[in-house]
N, C-alpha and C positions, 0 to 999 in steps of 0.2 A: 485762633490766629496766634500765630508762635512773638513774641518778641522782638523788638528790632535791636539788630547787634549794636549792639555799644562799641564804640571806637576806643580803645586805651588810651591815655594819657602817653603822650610821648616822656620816652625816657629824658631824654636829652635835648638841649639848647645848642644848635650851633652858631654862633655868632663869627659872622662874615666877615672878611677884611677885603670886600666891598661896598661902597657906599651905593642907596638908593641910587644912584645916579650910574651907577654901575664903574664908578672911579676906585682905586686899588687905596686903604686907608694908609696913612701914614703916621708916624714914624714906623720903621716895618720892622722892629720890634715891638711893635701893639703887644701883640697877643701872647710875650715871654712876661712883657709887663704886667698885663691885666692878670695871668695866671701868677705870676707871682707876686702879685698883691693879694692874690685870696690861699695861699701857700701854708697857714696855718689852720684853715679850716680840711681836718684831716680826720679819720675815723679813731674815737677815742680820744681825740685832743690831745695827740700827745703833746708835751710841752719839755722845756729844757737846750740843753747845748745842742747845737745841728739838729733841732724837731722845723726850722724854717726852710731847711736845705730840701730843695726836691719840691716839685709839683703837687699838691693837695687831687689826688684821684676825682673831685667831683668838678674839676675847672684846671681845664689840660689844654698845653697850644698843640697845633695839629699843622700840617698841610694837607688838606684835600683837593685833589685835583688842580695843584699848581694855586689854591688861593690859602691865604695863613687864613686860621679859625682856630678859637677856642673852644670847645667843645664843655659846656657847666652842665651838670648832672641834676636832674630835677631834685636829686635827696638834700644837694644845698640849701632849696625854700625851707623845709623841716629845720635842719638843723640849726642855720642860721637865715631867719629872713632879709635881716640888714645885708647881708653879704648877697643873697640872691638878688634884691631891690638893688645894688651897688653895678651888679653886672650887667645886668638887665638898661639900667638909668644908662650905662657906659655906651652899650648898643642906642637907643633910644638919642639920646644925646650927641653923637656921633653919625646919626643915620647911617648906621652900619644893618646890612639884612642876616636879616637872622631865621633860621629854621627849625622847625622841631622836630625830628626824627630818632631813632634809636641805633647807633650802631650795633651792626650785628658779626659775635665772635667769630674770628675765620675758619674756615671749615675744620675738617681732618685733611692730615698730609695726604695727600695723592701719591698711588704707587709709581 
């Protein structure tokens, strides 16, 4: 008998700017905030003059499908736990719904 496939670990955390209750969160800058609180956890750490400036790759705000989400990238828990536990609590604390999926690169151009 062969194995049972193991599920992967979702890449990525999307955190909704919907609440359980299915209400839209507010203030509707959530999600420029939250990502720009986790802005200096970045590959390398870079550090210094304008290393704050820009969005941290593994905690990005998004719109999907008309609702704001941050999207935190699982490599956050490794690198720093407190920062992953901060976003995570943020959802949690806010009963905002959150998903774990992986988004996937866009295709090739179509001719």
């Amino acid at each position: 008998m062969s194995e049972p496939a193991t599920r992967p670990k979702p890449r990525e955390v999307f955190i909704q700017g919907l609440t359980l209750e299915g209400r839209t969160f507010r203030p509707s800058d959530w999600a420029e905030r939250l990502a720009g609180a986790m802005s200096c956890f970045r590959p390398g750490m870079r550090s210094g003059p304008g290393a704050h400036i820009g969005y941290s790759p593994y905690c990005v705000p998004r719109v999907i499908n008309g609702v704001k989400c941050v999207i935190v990238n699982e490599a956050l828990r490794e690198i720093e736990p407190m920062a992953w536990d901060f976003v995570m609590n943020f959802a949690r604390d806010n009963k905002l719904q959150v998903a774990e999926a992986c988004l996937l690169p866009d295709g090739p151009p179509k001719d």
